[in-house]
N, CA and C of each residue as an Amber inpcrd file, in Angstrom:
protein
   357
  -4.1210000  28.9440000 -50.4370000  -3.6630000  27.6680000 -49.9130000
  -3.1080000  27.8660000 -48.5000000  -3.5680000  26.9980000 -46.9590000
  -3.0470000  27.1880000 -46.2460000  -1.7140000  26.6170000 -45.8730000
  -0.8640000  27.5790000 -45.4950000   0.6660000  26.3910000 -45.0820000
   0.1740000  25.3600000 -44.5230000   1.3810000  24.2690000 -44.5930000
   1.4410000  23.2340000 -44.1550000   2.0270000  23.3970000 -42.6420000
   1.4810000  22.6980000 -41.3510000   1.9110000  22.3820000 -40.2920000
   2.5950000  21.4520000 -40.3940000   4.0100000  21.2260000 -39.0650000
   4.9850000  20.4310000 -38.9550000   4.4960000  19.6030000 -37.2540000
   3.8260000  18.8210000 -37.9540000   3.6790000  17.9400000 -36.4620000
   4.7730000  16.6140000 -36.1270000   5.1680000  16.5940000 -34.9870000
   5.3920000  15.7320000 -34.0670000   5.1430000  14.7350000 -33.0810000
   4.9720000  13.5030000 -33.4910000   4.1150000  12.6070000 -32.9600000
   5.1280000  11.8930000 -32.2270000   5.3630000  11.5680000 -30.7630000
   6.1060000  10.3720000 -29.9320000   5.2250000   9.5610000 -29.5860000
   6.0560000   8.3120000 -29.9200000   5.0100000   7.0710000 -29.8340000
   6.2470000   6.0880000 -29.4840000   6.1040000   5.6210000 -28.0160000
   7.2640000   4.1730000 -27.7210000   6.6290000   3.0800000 -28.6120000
   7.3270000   2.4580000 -28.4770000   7.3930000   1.0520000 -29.4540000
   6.7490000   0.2410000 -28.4680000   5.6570000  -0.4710000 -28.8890000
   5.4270000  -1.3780000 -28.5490000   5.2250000  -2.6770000 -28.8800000
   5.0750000  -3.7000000 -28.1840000   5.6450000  -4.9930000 -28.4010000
   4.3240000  -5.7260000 -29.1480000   3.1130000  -5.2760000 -29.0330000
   2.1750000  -5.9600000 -29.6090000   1.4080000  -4.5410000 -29.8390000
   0.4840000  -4.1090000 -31.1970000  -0.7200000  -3.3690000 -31.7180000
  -1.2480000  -3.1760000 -30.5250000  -1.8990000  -2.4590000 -29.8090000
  -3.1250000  -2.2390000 -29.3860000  -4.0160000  -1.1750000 -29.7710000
  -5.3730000  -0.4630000 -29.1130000  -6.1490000   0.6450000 -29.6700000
  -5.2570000   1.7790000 -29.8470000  -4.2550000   1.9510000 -28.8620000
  -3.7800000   3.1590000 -29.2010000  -2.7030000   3.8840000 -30.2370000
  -2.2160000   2.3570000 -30.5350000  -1.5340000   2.4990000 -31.3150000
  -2.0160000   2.4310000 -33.0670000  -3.0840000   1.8290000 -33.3180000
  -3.7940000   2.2110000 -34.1300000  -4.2690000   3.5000000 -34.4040000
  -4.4870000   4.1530000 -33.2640000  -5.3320000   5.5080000 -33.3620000
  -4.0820000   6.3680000 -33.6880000  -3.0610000   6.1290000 -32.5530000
  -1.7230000   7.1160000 -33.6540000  -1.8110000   7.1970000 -35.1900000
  -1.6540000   5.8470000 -35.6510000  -1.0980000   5.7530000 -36.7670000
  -2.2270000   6.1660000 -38.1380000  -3.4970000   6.3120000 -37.2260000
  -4.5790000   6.7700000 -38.1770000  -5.0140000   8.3920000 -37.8460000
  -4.0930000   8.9450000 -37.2740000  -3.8150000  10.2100000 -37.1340000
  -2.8520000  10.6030000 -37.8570000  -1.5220000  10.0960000 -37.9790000
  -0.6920000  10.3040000 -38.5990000  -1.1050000  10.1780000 -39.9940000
  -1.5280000   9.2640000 -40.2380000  -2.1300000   9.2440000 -41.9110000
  -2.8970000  10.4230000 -41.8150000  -3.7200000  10.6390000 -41.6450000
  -4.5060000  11.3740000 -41.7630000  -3.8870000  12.9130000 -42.1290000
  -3.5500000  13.2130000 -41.0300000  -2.5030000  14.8470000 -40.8780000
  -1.7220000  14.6980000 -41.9920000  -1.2720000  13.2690000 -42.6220000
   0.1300000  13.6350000 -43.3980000  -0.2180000  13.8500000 -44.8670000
  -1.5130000  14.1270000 -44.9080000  -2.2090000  14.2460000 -46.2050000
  -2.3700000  15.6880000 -46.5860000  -1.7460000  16.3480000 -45.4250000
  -1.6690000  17.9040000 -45.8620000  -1.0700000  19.1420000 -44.9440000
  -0.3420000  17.6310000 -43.8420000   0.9030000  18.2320000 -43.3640000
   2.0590000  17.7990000 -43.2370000   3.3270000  18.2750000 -42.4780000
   4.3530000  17.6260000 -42.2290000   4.5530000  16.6550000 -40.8920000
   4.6800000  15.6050000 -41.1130000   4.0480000  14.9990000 -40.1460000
   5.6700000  13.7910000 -39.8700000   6.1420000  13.7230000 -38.3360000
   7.4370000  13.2450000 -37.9720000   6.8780000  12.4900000 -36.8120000
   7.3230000  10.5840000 -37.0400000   7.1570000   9.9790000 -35.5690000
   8.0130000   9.7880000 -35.4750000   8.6600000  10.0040000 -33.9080000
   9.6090000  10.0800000 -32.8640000   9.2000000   8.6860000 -32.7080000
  10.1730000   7.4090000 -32.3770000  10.0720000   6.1720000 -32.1950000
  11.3060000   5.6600000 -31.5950000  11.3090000   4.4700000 -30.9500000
  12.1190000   3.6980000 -30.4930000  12.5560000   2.4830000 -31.7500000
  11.5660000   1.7550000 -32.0430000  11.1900000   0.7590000 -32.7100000
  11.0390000   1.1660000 -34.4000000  10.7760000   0.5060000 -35.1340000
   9.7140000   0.8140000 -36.6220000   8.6430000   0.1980000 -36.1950000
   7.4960000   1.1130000 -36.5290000   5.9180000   0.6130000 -36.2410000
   5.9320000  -1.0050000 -36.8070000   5.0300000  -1.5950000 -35.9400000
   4.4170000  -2.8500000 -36.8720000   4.0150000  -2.3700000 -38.3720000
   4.4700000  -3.4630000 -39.0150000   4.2100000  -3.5680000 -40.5460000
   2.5010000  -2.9110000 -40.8610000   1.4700000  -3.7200000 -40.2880000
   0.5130000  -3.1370000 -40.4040000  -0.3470000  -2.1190000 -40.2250000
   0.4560000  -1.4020000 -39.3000000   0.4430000   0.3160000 -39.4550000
   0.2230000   1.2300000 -40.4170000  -0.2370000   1.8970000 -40.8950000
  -0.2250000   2.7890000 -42.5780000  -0.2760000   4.3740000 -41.7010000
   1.1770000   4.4780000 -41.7000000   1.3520000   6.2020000 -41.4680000
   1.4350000   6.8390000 -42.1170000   0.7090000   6.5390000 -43.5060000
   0.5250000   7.7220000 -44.6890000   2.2980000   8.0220000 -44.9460000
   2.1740000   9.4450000 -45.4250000   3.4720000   9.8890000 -45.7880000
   3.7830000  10.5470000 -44.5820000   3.9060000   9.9670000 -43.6080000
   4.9580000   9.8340000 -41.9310000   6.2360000   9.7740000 -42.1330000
   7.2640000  10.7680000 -41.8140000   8.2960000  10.7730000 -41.6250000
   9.0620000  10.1400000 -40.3750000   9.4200000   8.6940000 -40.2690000
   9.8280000   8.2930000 -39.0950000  11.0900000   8.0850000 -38.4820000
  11.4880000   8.5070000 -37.9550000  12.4260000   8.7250000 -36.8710000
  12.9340000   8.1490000 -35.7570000  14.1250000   7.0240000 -35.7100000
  14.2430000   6.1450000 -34.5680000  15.4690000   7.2580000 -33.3460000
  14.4070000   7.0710000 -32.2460000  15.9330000   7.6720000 -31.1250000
  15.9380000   6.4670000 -30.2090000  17.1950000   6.9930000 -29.7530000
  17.9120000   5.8190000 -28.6840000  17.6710000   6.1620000 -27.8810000
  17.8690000   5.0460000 -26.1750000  18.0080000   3.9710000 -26.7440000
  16.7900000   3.2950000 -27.2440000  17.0490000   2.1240000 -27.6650000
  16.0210000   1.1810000 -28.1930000  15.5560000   0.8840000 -26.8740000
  15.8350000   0.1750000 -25.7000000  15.6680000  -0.6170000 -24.4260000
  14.0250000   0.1040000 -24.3360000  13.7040000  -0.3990000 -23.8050000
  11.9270000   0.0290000 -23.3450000  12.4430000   0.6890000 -21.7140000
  13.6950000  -0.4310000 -21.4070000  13.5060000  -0.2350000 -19.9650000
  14.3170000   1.6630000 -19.3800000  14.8240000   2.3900000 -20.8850000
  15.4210000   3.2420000 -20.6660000  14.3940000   4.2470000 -21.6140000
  12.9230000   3.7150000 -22.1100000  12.3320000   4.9450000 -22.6790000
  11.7370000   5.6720000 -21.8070000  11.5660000   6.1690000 -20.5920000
  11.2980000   7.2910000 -19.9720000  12.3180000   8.2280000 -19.9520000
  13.5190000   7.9510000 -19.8000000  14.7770000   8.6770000 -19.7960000
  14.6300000   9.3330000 -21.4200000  14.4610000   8.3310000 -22.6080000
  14.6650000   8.9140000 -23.8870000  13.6530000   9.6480000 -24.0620000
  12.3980000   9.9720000 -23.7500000  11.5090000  10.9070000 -24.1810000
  11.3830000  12.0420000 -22.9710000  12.0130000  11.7360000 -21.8070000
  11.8380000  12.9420000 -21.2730000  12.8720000  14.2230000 -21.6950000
  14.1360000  13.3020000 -22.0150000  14.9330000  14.5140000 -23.0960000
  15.0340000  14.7680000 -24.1660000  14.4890000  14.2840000 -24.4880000
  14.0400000  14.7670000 -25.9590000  13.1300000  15.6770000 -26.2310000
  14.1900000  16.7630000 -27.1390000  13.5090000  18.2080000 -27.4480000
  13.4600000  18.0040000 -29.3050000  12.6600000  18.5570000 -29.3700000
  12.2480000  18.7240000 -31.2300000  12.0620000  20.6790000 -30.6400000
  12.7390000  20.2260000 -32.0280000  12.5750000  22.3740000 -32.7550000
  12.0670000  22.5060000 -34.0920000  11.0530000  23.1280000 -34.0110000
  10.3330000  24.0320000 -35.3490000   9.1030000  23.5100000 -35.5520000
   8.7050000  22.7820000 -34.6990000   7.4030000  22.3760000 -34.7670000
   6.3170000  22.8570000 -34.2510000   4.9550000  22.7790000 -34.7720000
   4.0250000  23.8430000 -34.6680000   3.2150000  23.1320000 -33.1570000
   3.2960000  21.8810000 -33.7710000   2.3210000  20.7300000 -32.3310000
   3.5000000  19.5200000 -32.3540000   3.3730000  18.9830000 -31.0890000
   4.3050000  17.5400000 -30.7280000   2.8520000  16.9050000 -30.1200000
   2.0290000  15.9280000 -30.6750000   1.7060000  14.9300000 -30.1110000
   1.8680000  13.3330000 -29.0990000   1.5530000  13.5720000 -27.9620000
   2.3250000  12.8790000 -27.1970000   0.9820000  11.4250000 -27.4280000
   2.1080000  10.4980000 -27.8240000   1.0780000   9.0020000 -27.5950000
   1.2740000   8.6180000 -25.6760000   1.0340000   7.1090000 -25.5650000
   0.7220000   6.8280000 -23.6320000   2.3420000   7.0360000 -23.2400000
   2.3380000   6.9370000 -21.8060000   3.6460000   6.9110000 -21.6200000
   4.4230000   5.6960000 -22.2100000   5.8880000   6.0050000 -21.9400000
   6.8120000   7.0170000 -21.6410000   6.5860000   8.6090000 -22.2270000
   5.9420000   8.2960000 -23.1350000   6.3360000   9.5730000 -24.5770000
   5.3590000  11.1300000 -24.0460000   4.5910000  10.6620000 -23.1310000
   3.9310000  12.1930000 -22.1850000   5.2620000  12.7500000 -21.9250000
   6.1940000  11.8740000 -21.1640000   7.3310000  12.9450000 -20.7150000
   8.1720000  13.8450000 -21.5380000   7.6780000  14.0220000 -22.5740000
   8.1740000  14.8920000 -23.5670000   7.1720000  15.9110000 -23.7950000
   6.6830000  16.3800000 -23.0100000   5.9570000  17.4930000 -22.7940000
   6.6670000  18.5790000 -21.6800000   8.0380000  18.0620000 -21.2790000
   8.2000000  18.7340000 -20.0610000   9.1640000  19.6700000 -21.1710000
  10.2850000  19.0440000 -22.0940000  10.9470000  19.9060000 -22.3810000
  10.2970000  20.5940000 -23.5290000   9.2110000  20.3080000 -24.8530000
   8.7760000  20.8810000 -25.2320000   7.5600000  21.4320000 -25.2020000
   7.5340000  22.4170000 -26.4510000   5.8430000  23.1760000 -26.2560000
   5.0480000  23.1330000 -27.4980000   3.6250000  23.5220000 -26.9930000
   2.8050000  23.2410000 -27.8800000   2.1470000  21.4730000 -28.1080000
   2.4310000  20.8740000 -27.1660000   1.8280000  19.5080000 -26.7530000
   0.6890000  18.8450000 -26.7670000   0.3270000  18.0610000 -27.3230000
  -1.3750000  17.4080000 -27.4160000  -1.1390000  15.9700000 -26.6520000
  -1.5160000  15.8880000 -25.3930000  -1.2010000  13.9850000 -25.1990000
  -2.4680000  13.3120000 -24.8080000  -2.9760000  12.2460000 -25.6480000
  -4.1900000  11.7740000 -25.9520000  -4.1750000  10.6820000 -24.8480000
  -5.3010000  10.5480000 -24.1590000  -5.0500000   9.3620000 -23.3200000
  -6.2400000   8.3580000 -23.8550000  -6.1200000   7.4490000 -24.1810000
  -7.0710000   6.6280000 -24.6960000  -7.3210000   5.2160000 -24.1540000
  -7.5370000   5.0670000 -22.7550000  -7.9650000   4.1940000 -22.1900000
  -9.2090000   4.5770000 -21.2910000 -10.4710000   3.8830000 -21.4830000
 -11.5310000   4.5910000 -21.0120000 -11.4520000   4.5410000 -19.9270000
 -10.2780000   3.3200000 -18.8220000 -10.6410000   3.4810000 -17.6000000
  -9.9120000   4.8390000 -17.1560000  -8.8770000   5.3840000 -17.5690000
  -8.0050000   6.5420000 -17.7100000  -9.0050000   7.9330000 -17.6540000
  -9.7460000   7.9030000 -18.6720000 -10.5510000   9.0530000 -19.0930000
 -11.5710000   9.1910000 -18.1500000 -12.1610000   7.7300000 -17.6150000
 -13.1020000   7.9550000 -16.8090000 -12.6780000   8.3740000 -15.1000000
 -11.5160000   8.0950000 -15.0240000 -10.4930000   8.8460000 -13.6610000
  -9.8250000  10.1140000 -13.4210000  -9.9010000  10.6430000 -15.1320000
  -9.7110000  12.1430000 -15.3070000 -11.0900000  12.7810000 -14.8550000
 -11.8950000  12.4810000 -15.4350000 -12.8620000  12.8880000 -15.0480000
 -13.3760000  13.5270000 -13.4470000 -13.2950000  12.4180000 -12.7500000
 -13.8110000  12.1180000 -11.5310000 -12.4060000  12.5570000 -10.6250000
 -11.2250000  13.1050000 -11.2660000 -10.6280000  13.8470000 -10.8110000
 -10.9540000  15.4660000 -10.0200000 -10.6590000  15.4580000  -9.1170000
 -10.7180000  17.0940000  -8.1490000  -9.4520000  18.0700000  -8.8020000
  -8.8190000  17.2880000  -9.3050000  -7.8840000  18.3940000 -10.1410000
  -8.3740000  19.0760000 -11.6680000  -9.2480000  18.3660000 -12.3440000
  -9.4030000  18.6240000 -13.4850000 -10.6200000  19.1680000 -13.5480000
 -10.6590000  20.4890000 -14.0010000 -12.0400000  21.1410000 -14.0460000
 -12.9610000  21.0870000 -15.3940000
C-alpha cells in the first residue's frame, strides 16, 4: 500500500463559480480519495462544490481586498505538495515549497507560451 500524501490546496474565495474554481474542487475530490488533502480558504466554497473528503480551512483576513497580504504569508508545514489556485493564492509559493500553481485561463496559457522567458 502506498502512503498517503498531504496536499495543500490555496484557493481565494470567490464571489461567483467560475472554470477554475470548479477544476480546484474536482481535484480536490479527486486526490482526497487516497490522500490527505487541506483547502487553505478565505471564504467556505460555494455549496455546489464537492471537495470529496477536503479538509477545509478558513485564514484571515476574510477582506478580498487584504488576500494578497494573507497568502503571501502564509506558510503550511508537513506537506508533501501546496497547490496554488489564480491569484492572490500564487503568492504562497514564495514562502513555501514544493508548489504546483495551475493557471487556467487560455488567454494566460497562450501568453506563457509566447513568452521569451519560458522555455
Amino acid at each position: 500500500m502506498k502512503p498517503k500524501l498531504k496536499i495543500a490546496i490555496f484557493e481565494p474565495s470567490r464571489k461567483f463559480v467560475g472554470g477554475g474554481q470548479k477544476v480546484i474542487a474536482k481535484i480536490a475530490e479527486y486526490l482526497s480519495q487516497d490522500n490527505n488533502i487541506e483547502l487553505f480558504t478565505q471564504k467556505y466554497p460555494q455549496k455546489d462544490l464537492d471537495f470529496g473528503k477536503t479538509k477545509i480551512t478558513l485564514i484571515k483576513p476574510k477582506s478580498s481586498f487584504l488576500a494578497p497580504i494573507t497568502f503571501l504569508l502564509k506558510k503550511v508545514n508537513g506537506f508533501d505538495v501546496v497547490i496554488l489556485g489564480g491569484f492572490p493564492a500564487n503568492l504562497g509559493s514564495i514562502r513555501n515549497k514544493n508548489c504546483v500553481h495551475f493557471i487556467l485561463s487560455p488567454k494566460q496559457a497562450y501568453q506563457l507560451r509566447t513568452s521569451p522567458y519560458i522555455l
